[in-house]
N, C-alpha and C positions, 0 to 999 in steps of 0.2 A: 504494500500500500504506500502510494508516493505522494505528495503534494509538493509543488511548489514553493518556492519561499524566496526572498528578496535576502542580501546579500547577508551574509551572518555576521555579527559582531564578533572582537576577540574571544575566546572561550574565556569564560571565567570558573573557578572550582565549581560551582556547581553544573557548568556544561558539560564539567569533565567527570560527573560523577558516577557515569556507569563502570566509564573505565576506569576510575579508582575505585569500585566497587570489583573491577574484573583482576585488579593487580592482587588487590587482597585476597583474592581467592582463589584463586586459579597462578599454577604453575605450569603454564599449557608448554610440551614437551618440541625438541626445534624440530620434529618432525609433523607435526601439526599440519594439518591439510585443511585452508583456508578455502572458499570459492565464492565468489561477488555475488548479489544475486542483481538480476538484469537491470540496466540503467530503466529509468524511468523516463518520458519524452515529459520536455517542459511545458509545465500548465498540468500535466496529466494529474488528477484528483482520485480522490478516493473510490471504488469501485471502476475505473477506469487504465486501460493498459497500453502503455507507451510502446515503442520501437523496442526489439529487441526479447519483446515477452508475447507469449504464445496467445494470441487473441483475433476476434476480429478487426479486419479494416476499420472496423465505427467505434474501434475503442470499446468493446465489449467485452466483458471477462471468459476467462480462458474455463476449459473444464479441466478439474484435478489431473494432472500429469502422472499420477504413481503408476506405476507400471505398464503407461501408456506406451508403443509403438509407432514413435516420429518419425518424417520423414529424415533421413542423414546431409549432411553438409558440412564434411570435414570429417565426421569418424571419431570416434575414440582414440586413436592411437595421436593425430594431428592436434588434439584435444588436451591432450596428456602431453605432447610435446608445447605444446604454449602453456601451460600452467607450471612447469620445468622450467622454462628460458625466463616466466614472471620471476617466482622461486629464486631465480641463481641472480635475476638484476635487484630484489630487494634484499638480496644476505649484502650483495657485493656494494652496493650504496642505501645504507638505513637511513630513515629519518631521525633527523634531530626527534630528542625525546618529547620536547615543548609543539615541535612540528606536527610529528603525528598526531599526538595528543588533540593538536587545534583540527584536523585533518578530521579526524575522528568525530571530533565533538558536531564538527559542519555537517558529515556527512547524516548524523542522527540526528540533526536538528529537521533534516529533510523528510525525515518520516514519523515525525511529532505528530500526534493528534489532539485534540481537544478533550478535556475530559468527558464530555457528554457522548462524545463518539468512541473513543475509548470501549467505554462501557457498554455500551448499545450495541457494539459489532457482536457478532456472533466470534467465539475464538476460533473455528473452524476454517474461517474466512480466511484468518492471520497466519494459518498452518500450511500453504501450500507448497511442497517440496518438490523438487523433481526427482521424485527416485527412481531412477532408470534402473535398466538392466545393465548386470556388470558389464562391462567390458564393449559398452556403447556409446558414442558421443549424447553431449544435450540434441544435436539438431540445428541450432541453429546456430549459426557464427558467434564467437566471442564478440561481442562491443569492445572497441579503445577502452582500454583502462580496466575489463574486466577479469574475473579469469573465466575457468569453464567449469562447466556445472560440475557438482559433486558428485562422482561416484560410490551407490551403499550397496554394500555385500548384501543378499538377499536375504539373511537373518536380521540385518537391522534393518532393511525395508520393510519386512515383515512386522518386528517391533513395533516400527512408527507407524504403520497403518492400524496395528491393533489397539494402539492410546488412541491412535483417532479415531476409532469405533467408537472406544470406550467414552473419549469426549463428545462424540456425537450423541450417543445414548441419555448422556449426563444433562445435557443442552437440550435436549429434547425434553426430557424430566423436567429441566428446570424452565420450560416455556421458551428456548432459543434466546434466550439471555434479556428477554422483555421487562423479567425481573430486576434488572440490574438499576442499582441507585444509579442519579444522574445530578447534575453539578458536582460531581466529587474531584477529587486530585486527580490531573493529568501528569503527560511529559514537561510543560511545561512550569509545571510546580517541582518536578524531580529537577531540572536543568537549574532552579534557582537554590537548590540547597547544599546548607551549608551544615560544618562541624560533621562531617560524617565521621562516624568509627565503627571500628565490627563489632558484632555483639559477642556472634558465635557460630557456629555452622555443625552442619549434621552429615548424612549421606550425599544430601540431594539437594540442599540450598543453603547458602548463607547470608546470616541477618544481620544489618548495619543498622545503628540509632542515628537522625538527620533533624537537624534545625530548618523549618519551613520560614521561605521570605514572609510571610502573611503570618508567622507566630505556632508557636507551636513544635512539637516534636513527633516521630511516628516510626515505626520500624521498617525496614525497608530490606523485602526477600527478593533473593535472584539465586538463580542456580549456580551452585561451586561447582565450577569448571575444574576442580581438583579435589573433589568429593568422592567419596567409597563407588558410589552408583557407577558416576560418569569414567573413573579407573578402571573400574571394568570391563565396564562397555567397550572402551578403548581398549584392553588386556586381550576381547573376543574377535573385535572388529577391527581396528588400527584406524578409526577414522572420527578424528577429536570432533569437529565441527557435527557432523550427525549425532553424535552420542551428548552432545549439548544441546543440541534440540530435542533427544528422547528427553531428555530429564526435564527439559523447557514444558513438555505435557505435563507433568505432574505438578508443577506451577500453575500454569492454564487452569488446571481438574481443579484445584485448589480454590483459583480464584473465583469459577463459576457454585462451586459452593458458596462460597462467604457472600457473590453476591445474592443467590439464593435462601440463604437460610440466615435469619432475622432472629435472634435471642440473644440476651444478656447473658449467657453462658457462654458465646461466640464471639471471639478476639470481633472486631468490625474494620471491615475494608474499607479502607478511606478512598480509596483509586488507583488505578495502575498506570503503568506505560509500556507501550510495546516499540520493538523498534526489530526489524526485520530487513534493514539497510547495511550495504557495505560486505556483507559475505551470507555463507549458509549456515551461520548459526541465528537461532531467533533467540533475541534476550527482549525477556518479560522481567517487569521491577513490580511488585507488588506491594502499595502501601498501607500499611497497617495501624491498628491501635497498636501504639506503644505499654508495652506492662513491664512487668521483673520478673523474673524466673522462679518457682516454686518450691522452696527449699524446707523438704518435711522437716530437719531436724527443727529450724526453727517456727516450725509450726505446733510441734510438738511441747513447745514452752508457752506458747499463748495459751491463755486461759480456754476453758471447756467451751463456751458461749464461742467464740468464735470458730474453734474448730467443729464444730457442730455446722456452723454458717457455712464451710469450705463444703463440709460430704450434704447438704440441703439441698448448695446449689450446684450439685454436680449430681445429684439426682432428679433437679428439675430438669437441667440437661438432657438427661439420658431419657428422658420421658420425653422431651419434646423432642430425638431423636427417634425413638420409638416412634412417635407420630409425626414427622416432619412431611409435610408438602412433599417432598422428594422419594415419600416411601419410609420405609425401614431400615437406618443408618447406622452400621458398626463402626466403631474405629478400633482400625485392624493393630495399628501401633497404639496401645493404648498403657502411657506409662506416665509417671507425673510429669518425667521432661515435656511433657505436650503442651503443659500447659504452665498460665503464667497469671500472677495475679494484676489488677487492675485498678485504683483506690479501694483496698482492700478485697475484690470481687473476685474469684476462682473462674476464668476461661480458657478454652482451650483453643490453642492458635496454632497447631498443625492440621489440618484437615484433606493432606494429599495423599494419604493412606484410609482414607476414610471410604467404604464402600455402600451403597443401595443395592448390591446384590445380596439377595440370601441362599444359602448352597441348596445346589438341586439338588434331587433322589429319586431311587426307587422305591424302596423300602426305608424302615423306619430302621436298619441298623447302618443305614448310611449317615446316619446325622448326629450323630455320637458327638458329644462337643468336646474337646480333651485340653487337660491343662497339667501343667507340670505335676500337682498331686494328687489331683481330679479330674474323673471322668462323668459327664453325665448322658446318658440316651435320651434321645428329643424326638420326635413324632415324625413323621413325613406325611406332608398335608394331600388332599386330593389332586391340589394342584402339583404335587412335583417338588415343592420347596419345605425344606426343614422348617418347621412349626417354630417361630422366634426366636431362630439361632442367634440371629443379630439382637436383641434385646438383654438376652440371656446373656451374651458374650461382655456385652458392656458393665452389665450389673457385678457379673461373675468378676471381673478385675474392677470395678470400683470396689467392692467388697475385699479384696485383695489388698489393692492398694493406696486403697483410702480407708473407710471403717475400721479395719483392721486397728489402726496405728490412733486414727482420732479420736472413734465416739467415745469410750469405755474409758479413758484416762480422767481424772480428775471429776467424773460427773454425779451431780447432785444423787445422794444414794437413793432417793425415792425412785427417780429416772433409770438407774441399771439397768433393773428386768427388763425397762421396755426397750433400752438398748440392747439386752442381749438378747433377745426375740430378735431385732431386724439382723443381728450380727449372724445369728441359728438361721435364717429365716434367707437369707443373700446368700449365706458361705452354700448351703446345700440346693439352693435355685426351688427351696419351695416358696418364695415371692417371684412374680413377676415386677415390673417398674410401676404398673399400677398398684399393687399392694403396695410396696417399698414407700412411694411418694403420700400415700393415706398415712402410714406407720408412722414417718418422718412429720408430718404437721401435725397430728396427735399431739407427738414428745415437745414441739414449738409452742401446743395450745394450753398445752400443761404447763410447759415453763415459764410462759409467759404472762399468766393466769396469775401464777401462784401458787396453784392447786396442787403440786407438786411438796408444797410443803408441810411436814408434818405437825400436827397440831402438839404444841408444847407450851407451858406456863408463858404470862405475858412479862417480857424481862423489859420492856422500855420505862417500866415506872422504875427503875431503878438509876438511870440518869438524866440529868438536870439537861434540858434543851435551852440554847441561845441560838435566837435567830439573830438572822444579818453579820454573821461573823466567820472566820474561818480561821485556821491558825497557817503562820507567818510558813512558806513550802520552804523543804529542804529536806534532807536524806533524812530518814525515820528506819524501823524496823521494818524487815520485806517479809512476803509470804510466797505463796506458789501455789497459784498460777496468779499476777501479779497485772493490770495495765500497765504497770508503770515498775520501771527498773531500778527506782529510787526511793520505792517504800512498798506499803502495802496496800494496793488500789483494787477494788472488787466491785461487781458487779450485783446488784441486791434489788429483791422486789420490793422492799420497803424498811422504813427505819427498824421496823420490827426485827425484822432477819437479822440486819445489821447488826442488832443490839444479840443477838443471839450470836454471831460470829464473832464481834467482839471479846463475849465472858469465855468463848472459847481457846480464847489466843491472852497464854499470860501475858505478853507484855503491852497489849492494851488497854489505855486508859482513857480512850474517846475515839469518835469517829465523826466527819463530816460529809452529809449527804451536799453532791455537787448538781450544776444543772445541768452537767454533762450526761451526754445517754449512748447507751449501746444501740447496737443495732437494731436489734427487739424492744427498743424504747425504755429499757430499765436504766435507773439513775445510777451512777457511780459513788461509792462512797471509799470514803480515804480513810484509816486506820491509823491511831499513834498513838507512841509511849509514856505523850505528858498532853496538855491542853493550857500550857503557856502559850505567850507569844501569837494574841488574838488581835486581828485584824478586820475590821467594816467588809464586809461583801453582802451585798442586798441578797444575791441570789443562794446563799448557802446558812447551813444548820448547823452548829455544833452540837454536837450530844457530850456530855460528861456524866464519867461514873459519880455515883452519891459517893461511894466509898474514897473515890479518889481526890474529891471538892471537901472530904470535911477538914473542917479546923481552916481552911483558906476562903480566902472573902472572892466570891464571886464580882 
């Protein structure tokens, strides 16, 4: 896809950000097999095809090339000798590094889209490769300045047309991309930013943090071109430019989910950018919610009330995955590195292993679900497909590796049982996500109630309350599970509790209820050693023990 454009200004770093996004990741090897893809005639627009690319005289789009049989003009071998003689003039004169660079930046400026179109194309569109048969030219003469089309062993032609089924399918499901947000981030919001650094990287993409001209921050995915996946690829095929465009699918698959599927459990796509100019690799930038990475151990120090909030909403998740528009959706990689949090919010932000297929069968011992210590047998439906393998599978490792580790630690002892029911109840899959998500707001309705607490003598008549004061902050005795690192901050349904947590803890000698609230709307109260050192705040309580105020003048 080409357009136009009037003359480009110098690059600035953020023109040059795909390819300092390509340096950081990618260690592409000096055998690397580059190939241009066709110049584009000037003026030529969006859905329209220039000189040199396979279409009608009117400028009409071309129909998919793969494994089509063109006519010849020049051959394979003629074909292979000028991508050879390109080859040995760019070892033997490089570009200055700033050269290229500007060189670079021009040439992807010319295949910039707009956000709204961006988003609106169908990706299918953006995928057209020419993957001939081995050992055949493209067809048509090389252009000045380009090389010749690439050559793919028929295992990775094979490959790439099966992500593109699979994207076709996906894009079908998801309404041919109709769904997709519009005014979101474009190319020309990636070409403006600024402060990039990498985050991190996996098999198959790596993630950089970016400062947006317009404010703001966002993560920013693109395929590592030196990732496990695309080493491989290359290991099987020797041909780096194709094995960057397979992995470029599972970016695409990715993105048309997130434009697809709408929940606050789901990192949110801000916009992408595609750029399919200057050779046969396609690089896709996919912009994202920015989060932080999920790190159990310290999850595991937050008090019960929030880790409770982490396994809530990662079973509202999996319930609205359960029922997603899209069908019934597994995620096949299903581990906490997936996910990441978001002003305190649990979402999961890989979703290119994520599948809508559930496994076919014949019978009902085809669909055996199996896991490292467990096996379960699952149904095979009329129609051919395992009875909620996909449900099952998500539940089954949130139980693994969430509940597991979170519910049961530190929680209210009336609450247990009903914790250890969904723990009995997930670990052996006699819940489904509809059971699980009833269980899960029960335990919320109880604890947030109250009702949850057991009835005991009323201990607040034993300390003296002054409103409008607070005492002077600063490091106090701590307890555990703590809001706060510098004493002892808890989370309480009422003064009452408090006053009962308090006589529990010797070295408590007062408590002040804050306006501060939890997420469940319960008030924060703060715990201390003495009840000197009082200070005016309209908005807070002190309580004092009777035993601790006598003989001192209030």
């Amino acid at each position: 896809m080409c357009r136009s454009h009037p003359a480009a200004p110098d690059p600035t770093p953020g023109h040059l950000l795909q390819n300092r996004l390509r340096r950081a990741a990618t260690a592409s090897p000096p055998w690397a097999v580059r190939a241009a893809a066709a110049p584009c005639a000037r003026g030529a627009g969006p859905g329209q095809v220039g000189p040199g690319r396979r279409g009608g005289g009117d400028g009409s789009p071309t129909r998919p090339l793969d494994g089509a049989r063109l006519p010849r003009r020049g051959g394979a071998r003629a074909a292979e000798r000028r991508h050879r003689a390109a080859e040995r003039r760019h070892r033997a004169a490089p570009l200055p590094m700033a050269a290229a660079a500007a060189a670079a930046g021009r040439a992807r400026r010319g295949a910039r889209l707009s956000a709204a179109a961006l988003l609106a194309l169908p990706a299918l569109a953006l995928l057209a490769l020419p993957a001939l048969p081995p050992g055949r030219g493209g067809g048509d003469e090389a252009q000045p300045g380009s090389s010749p089309p690439l050559l793919l062993p028929p295992g990775l032609r094979e490959e790439l047309r099966q992500r593109r089924r699979d994207l076709r399918r996906l894009e079908a499901a998801a309404g041919g991309g109709e769904a997709a947000a519009t005014g979101g981030l474009g190319c020309g919001d990636l070409s403006r930013a600024t402060a990039v650094s990498v985050l991190g990287w996996g098999f198959t993409k790596v993630v950089a943090r970016a400062a947006l001209a317009s404010g703001g921050t966002v993560a920013l995915k693109s395929v590592h071109g030196a990732g496990r996946e695309v080493r491989r690829c290359v290991q099987r095929y020797g041909v780096p430019a194709g094995c960057r465009r397979l992995a470029a699918y599972k970016l695409l698959k990715e993105v048309t989910l997130l434009q697809r599927l709408q929940h606050p459990g789901i990192v949110k796509l801000h916009g992408q950018c595609y750029d399919n100019s200057g050779d046969a690799e396609l690089r896709v930038t996919a912009m994202l919610e920015l989060g932080s990475p999920l790190e159990m151990i310290q999850l595991l120090q937050t008090p019960w009330e929030e880790r409770f909030k982490i396994c809530l909403s990662l079973v509202k998740l999996l319930f609205y995955l359960a029922h997603s528009p899209l069908g019934s959706i597994v995620l096949l990689d299903f581990q906490p590195r997936q996910f990441v949090m978001v002003d305190g919010n649990l979402k999961v932000t890989d979703m290119d292993d994520a599948s809508t297929e559930e496994l076919s069968c014949k019978e009902d011992n085809d669909c055996t679900l199996d896991f490292p210590t467990k096996s379960f047998p699952l149904k095979c439906s009329v129609v051919g497909r395992c009875e909620g393998i996909n449900e099952k599978k998500n539940l089954f490792n949130a139980y693994r590796y969430f509940f597991t580790y979170l519910l049961p630690h530190s929680a209210p002892p009336t609450l247990r049982p009903l914790l250890s029911d969904i723990l009995n109840a997930t670990g052996d899959l006699r819940y489904g996500i509809n059971e699980t998500l009833r269980a899960f707001e029960k335990v919320l309705h109880l604890y947030k109630s109250g009702l949850y607490l057991q009835k005991r003598p009323l201990l607040l008549k034993d300390y003296i309350s002054l409103k409008g004061f607070r005492m002077v902050e600063g490091e106090d005795y701590k307890c555990w599970p703590s809001y706060s690192h510098l004493g002892c901050l808890l989370s309480i349904h009422s003064a009452e509790e408090a006053a009962a947590i308090c006589n529990s803890q010797s070295q408590c000698q007062s408590f002040i209820v804050t306006q501060q609230r939890t997420w469940t709307g319960r008030p924060l109260a703060s715990f201390q050693s003495s009840w000197t050192d009082l200070i005016p705040d309209t908005n807070a309580v002190v309580y004092i023990k009777r035993s601790a105020s006598s003989g001192e003048r209030l």
